[in-house]
Backbone bond lengths (Angstrom), bond angles and torsions (degrees), N, CA, C in turn:
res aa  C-N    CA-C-N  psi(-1)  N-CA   C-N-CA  omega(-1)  CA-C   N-CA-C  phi
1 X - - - 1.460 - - 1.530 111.13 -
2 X 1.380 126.14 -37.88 1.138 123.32 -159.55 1.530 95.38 -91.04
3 X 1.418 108.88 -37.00 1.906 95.52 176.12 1.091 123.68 -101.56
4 X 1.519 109.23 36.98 1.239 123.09 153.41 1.918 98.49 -103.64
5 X 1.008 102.35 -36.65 2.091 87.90 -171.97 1.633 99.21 -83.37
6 X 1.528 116.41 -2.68 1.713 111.43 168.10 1.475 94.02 -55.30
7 X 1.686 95.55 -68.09 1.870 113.20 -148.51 1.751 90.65 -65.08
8 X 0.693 140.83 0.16 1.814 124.03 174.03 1.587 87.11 -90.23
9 X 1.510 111.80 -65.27 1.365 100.15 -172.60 1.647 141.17 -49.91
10 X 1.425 93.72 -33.72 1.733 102.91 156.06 1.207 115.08 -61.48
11 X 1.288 125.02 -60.93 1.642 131.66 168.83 1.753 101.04 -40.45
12 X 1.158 132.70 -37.68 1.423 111.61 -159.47 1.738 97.91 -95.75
13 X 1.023 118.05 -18.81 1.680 140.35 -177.86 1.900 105.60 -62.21
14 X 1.657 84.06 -57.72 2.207 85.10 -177.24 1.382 115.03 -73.05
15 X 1.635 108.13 -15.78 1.611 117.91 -170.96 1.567 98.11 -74.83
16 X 1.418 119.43 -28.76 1.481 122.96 -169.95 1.126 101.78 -75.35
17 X 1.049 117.09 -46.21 1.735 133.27 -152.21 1.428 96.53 -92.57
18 X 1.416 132.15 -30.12 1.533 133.82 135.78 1.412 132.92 -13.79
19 X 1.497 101.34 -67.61 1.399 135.70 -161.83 1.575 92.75 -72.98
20 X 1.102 130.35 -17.20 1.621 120.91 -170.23 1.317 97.26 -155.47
21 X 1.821 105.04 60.58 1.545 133.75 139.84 1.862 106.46 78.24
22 X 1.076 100.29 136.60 1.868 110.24 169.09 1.230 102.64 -81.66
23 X 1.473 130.31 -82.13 0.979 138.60 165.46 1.311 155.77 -80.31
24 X 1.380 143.08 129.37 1.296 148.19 -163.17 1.809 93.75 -63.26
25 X 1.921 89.41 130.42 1.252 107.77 178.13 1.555 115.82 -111.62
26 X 1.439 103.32 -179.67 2.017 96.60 159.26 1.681 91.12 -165.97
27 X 1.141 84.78 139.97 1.966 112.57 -159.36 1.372 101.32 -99.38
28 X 1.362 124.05 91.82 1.314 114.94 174.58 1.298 130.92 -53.95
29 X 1.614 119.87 7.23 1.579 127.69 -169.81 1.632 85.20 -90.36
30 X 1.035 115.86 -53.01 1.305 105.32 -161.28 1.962 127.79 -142.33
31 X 1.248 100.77 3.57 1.430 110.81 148.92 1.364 97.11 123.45
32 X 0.827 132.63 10.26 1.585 117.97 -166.49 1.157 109.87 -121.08
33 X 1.507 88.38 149.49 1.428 112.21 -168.23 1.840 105.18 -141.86
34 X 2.020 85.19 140.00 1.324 98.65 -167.56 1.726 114.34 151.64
35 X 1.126 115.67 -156.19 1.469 107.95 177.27 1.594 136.29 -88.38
36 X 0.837 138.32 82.12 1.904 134.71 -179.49 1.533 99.71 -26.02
37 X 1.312 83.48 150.12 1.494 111.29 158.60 1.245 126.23 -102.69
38 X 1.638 124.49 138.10 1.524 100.80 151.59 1.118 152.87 -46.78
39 X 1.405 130.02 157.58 1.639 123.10 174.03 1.211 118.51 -173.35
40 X 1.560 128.75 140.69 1.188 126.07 -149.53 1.776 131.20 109.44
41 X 1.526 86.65 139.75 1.865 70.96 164.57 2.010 96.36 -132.56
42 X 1.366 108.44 172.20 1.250 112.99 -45.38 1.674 118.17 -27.16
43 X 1.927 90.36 146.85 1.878 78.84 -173.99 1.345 110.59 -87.54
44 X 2.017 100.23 156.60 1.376 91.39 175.27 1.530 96.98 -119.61
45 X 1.584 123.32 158.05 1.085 127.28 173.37 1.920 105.76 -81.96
46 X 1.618 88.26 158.19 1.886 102.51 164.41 1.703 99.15 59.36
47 X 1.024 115.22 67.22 1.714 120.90 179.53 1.475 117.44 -143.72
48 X 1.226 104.89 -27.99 1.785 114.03 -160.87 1.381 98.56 -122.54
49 X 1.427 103.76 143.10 1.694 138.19 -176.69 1.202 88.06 -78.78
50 X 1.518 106.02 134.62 1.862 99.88 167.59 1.588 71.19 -89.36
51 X 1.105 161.46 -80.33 1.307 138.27 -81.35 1.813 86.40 -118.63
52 X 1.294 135.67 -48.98 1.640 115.62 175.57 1.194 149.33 -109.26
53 X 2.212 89.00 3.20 1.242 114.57 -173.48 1.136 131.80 71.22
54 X 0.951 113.64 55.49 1.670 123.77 -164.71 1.865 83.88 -124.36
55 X 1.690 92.19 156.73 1.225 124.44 149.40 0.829 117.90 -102.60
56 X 1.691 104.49 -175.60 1.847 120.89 162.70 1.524 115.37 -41.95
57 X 1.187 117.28 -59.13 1.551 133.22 -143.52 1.581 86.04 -76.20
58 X 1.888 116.65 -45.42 1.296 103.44 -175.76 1.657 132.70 -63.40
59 X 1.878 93.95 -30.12 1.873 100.00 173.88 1.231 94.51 -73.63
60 X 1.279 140.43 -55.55 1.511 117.48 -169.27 1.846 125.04 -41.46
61 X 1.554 99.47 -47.94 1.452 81.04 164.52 1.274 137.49 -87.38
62 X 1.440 108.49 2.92 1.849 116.61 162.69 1.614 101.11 -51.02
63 X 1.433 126.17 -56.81 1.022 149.43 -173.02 1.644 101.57 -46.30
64 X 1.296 105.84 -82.80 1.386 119.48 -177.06 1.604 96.70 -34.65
65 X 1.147 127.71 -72.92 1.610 139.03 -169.43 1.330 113.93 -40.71
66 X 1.510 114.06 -40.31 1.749 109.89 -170.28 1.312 78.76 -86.08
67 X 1.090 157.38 -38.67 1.652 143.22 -173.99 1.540 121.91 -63.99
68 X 1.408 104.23 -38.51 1.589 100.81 -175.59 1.755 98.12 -132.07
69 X 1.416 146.49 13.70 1.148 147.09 158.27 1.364 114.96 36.68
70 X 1.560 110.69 61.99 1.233 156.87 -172.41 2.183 86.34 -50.32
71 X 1.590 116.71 -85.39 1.060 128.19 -159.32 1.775 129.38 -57.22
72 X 1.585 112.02 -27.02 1.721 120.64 -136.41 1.705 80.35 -91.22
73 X 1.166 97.67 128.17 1.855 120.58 169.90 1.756 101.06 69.21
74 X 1.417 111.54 47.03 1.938 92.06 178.09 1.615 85.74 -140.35
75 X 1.434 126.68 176.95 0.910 124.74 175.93 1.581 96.31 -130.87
76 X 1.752 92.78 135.81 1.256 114.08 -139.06 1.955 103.71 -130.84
77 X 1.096 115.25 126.68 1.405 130.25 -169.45 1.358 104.94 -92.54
78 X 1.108 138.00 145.91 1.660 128.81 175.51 1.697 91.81 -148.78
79 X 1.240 122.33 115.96 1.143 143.98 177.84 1.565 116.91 -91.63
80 X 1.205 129.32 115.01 1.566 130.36 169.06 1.918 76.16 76.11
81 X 1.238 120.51 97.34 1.978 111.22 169.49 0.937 102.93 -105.65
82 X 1.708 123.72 131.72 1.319 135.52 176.26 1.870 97.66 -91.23
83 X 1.021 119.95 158.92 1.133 124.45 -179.55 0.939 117.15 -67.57
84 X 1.646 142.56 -40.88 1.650 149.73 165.38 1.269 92.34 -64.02
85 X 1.128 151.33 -54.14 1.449 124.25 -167.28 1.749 101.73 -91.96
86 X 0.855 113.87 5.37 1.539 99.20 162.63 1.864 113.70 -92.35
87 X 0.986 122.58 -21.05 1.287 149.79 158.59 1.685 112.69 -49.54
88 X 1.211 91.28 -55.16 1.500 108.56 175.51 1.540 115.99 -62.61
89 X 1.324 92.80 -57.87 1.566 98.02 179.43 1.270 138.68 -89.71
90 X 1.566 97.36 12.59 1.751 117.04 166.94 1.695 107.50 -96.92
91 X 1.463 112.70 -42.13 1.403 123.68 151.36 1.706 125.43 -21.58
92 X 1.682 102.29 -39.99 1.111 82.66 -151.49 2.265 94.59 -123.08
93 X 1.512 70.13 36.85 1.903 98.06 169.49 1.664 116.95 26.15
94 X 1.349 106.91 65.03 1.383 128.29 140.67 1.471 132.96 -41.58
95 X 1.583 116.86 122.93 1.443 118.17 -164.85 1.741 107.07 -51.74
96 X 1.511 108.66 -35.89 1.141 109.23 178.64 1.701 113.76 -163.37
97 X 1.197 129.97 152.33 1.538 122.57 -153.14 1.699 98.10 -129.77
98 X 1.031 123.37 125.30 1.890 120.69 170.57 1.710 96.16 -120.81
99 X 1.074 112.57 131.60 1.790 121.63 170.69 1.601 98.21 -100.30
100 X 1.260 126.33 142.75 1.392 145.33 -178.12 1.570 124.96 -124.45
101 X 0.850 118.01 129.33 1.929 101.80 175.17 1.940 93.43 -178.79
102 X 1.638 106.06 150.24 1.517 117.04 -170.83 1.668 93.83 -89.89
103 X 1.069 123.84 6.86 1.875 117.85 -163.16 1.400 96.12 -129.59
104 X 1.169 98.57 -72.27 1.637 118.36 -159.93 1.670 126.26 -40.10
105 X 1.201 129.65 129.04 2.022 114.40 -162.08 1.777 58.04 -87.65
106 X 1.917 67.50 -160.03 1.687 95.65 -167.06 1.598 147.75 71.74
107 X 1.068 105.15 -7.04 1.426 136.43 -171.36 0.958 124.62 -102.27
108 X 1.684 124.92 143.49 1.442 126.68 177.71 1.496 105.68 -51.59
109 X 1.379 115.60 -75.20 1.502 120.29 -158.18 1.697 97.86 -115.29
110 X 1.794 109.63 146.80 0.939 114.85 164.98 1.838 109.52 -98.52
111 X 1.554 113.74 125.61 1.473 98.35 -142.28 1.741 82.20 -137.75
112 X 1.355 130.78 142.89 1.392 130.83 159.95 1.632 105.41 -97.50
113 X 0.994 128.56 124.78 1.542 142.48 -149.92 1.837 103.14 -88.61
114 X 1.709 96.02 -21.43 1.789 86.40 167.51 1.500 103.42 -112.53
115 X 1.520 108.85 50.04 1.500 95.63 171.64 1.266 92.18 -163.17
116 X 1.440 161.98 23.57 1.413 146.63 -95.16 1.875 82.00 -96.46
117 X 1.290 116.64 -170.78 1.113 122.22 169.04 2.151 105.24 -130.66
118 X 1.408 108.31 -5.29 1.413 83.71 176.99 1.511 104.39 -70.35
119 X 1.624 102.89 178.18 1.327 121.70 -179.04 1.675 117.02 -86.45
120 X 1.446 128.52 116.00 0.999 149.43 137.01 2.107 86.96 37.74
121 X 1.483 111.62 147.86 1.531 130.17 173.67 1.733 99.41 42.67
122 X 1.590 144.10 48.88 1.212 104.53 -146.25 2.307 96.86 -124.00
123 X 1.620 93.58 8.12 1.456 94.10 172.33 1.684 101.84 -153.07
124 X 1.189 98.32 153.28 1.210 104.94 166.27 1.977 137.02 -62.55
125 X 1.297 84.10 -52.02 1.558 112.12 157.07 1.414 139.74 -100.48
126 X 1.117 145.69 121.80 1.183 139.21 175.86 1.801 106.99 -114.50
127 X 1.553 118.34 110.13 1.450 110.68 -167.21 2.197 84.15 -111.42
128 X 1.692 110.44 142.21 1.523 119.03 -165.30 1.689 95.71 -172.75
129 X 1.355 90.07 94.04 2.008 119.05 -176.76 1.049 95.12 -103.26
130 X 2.036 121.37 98.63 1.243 105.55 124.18 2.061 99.28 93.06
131 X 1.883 80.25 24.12 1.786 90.46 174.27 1.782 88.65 -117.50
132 X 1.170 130.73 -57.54 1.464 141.12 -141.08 1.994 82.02 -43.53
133 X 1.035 120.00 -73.53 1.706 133.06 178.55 2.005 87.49 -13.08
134 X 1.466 124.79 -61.60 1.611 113.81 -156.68 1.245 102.02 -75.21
135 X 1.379 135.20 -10.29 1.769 127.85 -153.02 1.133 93.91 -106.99
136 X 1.679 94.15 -160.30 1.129 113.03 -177.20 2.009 93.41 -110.21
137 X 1.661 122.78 91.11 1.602 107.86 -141.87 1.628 98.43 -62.50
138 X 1.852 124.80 -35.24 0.983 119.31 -161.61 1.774 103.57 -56.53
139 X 0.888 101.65 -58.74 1.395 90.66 -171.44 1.706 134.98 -71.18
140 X 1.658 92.36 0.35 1.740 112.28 176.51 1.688 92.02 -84.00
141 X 1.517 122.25 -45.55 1.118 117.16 -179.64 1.829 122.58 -50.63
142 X 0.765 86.76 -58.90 1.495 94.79 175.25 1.345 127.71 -41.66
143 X 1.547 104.67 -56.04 1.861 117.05 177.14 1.501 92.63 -69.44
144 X 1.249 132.52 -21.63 1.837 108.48 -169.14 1.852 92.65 -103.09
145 X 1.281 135.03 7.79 1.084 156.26 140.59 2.107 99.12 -45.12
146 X 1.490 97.64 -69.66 1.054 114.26 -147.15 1.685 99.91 -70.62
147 X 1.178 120.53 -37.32 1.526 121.64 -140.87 1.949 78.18 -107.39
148 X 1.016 128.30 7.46 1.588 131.62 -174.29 1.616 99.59 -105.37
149 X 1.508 107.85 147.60 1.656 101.31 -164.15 1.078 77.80 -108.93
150 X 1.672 111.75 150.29 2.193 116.30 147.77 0.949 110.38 7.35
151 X 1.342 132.49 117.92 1.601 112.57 153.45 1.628 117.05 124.61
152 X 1.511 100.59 -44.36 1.087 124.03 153.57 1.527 157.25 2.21
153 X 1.385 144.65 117.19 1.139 131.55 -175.04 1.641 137.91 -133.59
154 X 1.558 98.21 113.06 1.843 81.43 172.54 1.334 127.26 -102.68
155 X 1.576 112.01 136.11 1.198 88.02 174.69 1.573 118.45 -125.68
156 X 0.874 104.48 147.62 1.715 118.64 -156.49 1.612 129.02 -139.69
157 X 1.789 98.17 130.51 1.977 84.15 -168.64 1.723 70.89 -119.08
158 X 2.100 84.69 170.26 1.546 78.92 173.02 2.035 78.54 -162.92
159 X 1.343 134.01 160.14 0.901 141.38 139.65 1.924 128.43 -37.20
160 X 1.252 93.56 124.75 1.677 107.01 -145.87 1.109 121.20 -140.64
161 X 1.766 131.44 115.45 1.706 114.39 -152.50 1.763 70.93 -116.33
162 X 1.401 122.82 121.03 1.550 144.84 174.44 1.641 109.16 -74.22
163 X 1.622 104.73 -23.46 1.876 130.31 164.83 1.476 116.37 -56.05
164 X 1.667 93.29 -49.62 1.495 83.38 -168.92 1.843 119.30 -108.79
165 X 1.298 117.20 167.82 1.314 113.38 -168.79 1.930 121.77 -82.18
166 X 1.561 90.38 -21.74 1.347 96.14 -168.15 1.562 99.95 -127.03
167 X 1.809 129.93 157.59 1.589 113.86 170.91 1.555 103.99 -80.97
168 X 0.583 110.76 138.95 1.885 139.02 179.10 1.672 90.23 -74.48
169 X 1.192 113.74 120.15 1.800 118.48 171.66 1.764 86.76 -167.30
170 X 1.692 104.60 147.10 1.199 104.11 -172.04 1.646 90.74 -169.23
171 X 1.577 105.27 97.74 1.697 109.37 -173.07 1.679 117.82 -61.84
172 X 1.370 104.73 -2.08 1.720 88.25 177.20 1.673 104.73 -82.51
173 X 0.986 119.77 -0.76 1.697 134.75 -164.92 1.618 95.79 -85.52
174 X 1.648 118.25 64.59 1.527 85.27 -149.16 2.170 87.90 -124.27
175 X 1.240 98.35 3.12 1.854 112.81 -175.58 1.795 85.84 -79.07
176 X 1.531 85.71 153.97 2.153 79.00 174.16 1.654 109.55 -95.93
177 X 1.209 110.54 -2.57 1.406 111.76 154.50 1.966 107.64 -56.50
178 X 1.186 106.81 -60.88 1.581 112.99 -163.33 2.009 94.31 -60.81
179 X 1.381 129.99 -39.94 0.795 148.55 -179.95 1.415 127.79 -40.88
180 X 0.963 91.70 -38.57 1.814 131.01 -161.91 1.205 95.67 -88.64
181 X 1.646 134.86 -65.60 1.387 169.66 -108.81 1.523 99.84 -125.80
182 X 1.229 113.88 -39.34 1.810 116.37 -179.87 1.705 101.18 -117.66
183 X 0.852 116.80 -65.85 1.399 116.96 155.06 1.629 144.70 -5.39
184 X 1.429 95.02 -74.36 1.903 107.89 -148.73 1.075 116.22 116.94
185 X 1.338 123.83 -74.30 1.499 125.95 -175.71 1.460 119.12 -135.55
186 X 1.127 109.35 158.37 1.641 134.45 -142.32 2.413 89.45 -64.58
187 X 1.260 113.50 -28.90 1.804 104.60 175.46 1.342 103.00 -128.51
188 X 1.289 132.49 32.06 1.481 122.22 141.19 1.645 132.88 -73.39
189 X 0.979 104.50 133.65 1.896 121.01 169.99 1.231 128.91 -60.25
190 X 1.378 101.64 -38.19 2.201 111.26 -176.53 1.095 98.11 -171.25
191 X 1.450 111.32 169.19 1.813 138.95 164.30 1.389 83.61 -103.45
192 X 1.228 124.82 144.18 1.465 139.12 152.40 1.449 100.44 -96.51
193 X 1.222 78.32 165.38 1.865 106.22 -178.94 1.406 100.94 -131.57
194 X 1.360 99.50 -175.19 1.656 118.92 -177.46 1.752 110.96 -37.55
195 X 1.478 108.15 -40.51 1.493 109.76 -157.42 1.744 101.37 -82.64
196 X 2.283 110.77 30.13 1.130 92.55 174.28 1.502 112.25 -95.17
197 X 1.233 108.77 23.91 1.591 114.18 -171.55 1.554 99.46 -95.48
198 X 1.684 110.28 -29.83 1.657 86.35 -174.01 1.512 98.05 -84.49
199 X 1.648 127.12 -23.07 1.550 114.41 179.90 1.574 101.14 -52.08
200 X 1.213 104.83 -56.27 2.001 84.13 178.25 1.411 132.44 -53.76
201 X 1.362 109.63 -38.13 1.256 116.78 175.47 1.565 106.82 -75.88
202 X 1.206 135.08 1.92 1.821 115.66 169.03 1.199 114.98 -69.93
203 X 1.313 136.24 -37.51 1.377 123.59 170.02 1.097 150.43 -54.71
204 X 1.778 103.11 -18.04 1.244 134.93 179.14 1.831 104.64 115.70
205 X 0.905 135.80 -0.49 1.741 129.91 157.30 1.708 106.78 -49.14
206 X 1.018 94.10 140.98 1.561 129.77 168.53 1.673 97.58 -90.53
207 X 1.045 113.27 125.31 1.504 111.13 -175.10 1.789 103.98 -119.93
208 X 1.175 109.14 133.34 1.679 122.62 -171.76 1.519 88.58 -120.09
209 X 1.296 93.62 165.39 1.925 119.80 174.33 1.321 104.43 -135.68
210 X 1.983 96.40 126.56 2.270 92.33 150.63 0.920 90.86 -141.99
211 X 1.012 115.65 118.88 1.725 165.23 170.74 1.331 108.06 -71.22
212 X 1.505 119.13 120.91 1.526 125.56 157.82 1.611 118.20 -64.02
213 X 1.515 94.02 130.41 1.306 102.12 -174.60 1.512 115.37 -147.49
214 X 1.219 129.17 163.59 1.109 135.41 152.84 1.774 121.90 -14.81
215 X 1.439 144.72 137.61 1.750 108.71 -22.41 1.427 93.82 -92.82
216 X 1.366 130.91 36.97 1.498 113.74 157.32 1.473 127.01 -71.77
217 X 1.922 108.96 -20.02 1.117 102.70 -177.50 1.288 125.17 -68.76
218 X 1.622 102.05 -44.14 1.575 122.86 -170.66 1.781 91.84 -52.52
219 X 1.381 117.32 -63.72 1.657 145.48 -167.66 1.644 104.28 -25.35
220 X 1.398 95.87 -82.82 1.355 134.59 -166.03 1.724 101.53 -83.07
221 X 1.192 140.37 4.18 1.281 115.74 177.88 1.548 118.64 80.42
222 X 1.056 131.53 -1.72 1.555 132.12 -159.60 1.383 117.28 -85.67
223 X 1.344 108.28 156.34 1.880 97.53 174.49 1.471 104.59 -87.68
224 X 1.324 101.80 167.82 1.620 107.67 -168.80 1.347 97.20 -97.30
225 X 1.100 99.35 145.33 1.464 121.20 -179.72 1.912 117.50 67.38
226 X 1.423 121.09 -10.37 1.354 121.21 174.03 1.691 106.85 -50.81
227 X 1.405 108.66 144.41 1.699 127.37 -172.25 1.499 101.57 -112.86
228 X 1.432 110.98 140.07 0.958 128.23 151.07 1.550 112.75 -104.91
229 X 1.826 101.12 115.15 1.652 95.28 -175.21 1.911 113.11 -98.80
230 X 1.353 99.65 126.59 1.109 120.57 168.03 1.490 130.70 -75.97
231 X 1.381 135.79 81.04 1.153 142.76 -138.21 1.850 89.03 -121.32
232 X 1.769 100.97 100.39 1.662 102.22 156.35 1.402 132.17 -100.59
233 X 1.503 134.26 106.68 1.192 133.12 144.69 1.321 111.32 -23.40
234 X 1.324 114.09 112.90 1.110 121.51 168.65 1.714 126.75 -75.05
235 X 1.312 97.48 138.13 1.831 100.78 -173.28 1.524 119.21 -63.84
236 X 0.761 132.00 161.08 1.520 138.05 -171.06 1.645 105.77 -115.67
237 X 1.490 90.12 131.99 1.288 101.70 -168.31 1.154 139.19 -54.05
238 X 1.654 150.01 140.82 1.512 123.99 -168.48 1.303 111.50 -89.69
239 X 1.082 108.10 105.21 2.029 110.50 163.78 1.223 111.31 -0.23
240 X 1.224 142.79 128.87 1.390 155.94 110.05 1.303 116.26 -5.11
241 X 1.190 147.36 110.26 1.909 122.17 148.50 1.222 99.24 -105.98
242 X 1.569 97.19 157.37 1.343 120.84 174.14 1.427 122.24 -43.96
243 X 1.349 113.90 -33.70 1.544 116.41 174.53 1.387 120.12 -82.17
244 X 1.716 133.33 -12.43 1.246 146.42 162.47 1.873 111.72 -68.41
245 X 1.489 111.17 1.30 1.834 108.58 170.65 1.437 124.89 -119.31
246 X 0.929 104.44 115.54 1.547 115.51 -164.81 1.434 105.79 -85.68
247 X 1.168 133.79 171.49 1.049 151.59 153.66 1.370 135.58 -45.54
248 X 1.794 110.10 -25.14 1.231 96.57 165.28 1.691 103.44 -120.34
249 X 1.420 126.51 22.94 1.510 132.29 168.18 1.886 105.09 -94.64
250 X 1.344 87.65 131.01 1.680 105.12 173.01 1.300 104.35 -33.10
251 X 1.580 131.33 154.13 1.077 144.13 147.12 1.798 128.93 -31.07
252 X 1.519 125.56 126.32 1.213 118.80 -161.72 2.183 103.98 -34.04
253 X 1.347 114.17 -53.58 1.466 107.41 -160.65 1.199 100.33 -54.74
254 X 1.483 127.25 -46.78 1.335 117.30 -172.86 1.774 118.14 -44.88
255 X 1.301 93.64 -36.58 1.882 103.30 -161.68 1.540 100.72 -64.66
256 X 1.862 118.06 -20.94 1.326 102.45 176.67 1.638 130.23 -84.92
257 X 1.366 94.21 -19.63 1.619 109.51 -165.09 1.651 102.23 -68.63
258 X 1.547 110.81 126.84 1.343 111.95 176.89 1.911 115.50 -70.76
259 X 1.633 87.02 169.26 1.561 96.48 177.62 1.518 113.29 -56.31
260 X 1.155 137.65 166.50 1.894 108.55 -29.80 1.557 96.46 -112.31
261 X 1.483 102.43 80.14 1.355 100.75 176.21 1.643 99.53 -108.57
262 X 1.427 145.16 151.63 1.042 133.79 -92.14 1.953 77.38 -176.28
263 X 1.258 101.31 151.60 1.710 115.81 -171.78 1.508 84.90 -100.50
264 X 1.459 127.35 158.92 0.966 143.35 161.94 1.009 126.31 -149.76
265 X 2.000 124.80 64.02 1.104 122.66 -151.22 1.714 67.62 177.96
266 X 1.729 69.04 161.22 2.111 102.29 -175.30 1.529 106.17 -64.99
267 X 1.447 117.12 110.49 1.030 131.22 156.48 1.929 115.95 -21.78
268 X 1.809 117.27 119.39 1.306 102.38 173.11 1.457 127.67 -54.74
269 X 1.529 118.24 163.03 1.610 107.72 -177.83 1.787 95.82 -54.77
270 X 1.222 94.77 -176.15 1.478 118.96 -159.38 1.537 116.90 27.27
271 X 0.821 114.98 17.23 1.743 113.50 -173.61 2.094 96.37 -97.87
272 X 1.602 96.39 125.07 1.654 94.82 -164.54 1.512 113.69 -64.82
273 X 1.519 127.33 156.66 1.607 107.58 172.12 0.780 119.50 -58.62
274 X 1.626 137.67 -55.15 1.585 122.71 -162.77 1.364 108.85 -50.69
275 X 1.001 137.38 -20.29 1.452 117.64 -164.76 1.664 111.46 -116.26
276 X 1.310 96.47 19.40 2.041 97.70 -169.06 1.758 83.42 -69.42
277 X 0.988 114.28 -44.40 1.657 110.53 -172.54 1.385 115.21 -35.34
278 X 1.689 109.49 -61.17 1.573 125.19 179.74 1.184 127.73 -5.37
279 X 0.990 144.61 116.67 1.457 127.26 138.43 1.611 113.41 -53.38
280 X 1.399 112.04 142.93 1.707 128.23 -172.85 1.504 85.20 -74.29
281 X 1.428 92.64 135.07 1.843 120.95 146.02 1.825 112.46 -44.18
């Protein structure tokens, strides 16, 4: 009896001493360094900033940002804005900033994310942590597809089983008990799996990965292996004119056809043989 109420009490002793961090951290949102807190249910220990409130998902894209400087001169959408990444992304001096969310006061626009109402090409960036999981994503994908000009960028985390092949979503799951239980949490829709790269990619995004890794994880607090997905709209091509083809550049159709697809047709006059084969420079 008694070394059984030791071992609970040791057990309830490391859970404390858990709960308010193993190891000394430093939060690239905002400078500090020292121990995390827990937060969450289920809770997890060593995750939370006492001092700006950040999570994992949020240092990872501090990270991502000083690396590829996602925000400075674009005008930039922030959907569902957590306060550290709004911080972040005023930091990192955007031509102009709109916050969005269907719940939330405080906010520029009250906006439903599978229906938006701005107009077609209308930001450069669209940043959306850890919403695609509540919607309906195919069709959130698309409108932030839509409202993104050429060129374009979303960037987006979302809960992600790297195990499985397909996202797991199953609408009779629809009590927040069942939610919770298949889910994670009490108003999520699915765990995705691997096949969330082609949901991004149906619209036409180019989908990139930055991946937590080594020594940011140990550093920064981060989970291992969590993605930040980098989703580019691709730019649209610049017109040709007639006065941009010279005499010794392939014919306009050729100049569009990507690598390494290959002419197969009679070289124009003066154009030398060895190279009728070529693909154009």
């Amino acid at each position: 009896m008694l070394r059984t109420y030791y071992r609970s009490l040791k057990y309830l002793s490391r859970s404390v001493r858990r709960a308010f961090g193993t190891f000394p951290r430093e939060c690239p949102l905002c400078g500090y360094h020292g121990k995390f807190l827990g937060y969450g249910y289920p809770y997890v220990c060593d995750i939370y900033c006492p001092r700006c409130g950040s999570l994992e998902r949020h240092r990872l894209l501090c990270i991502a940002e000083r690396e590829r400087r996602f925000f400075a001169g674009r005008d930039v959408l922030h959907f569902a804005p957590e306060v550290a990444v709004r911080s972040l992304i005023l930091a990192g001096q955007p031509k102009s900033y709109v916050t969005a969310d269907p719940f939330v006061s405080g906010i520029d626009r009250k906006e439903n994310i599978e229906a938006l109402t701005f107009a077609d090409r209308s930001f450069d960036v669209v940043v959306c942590l850890h919403v695609l999981e509540h919607v309906d994503d195919r069709a959130a994908i698309r409108e932030l597809y839509r409202v993104l000009r050429p060129g374009g960028l979303l960037v987006a985390m979302f809960p992600i089983v790297e195990g499985w092949d397909e996202t797991f979503e199953d609408s009779s799951k629809s009590s927040q008990e069942d939610r919770l239980l298949h889910f994670g949490q009490h108003d999520h829709a699915r765990y995705f799996g691997r096949d969330a790269r082609q949901r991004l990619a149906q619209p036409g995004f180019v989908v990139e990965e930055f991946t937590a890794v080594e020594p940011h994880v140990a550093r920064h607090g981060l989970t291992r292996g969590e993605k930040v997905f980098v989703c580019h709209r691709p730019s649209e091509p610049k017109p040709i004119l007639a006065g941009d083809i010279t005499d010794r550049e392939a014919p306009p159709v050729a100049r569009t056809l990507p690598e390494p697809v290959f002419l197969l047709q009679s070289p124009p006059s003066g154009w030398p043989l060895d190279t009728a084969a070529q693909p154009p420079n």
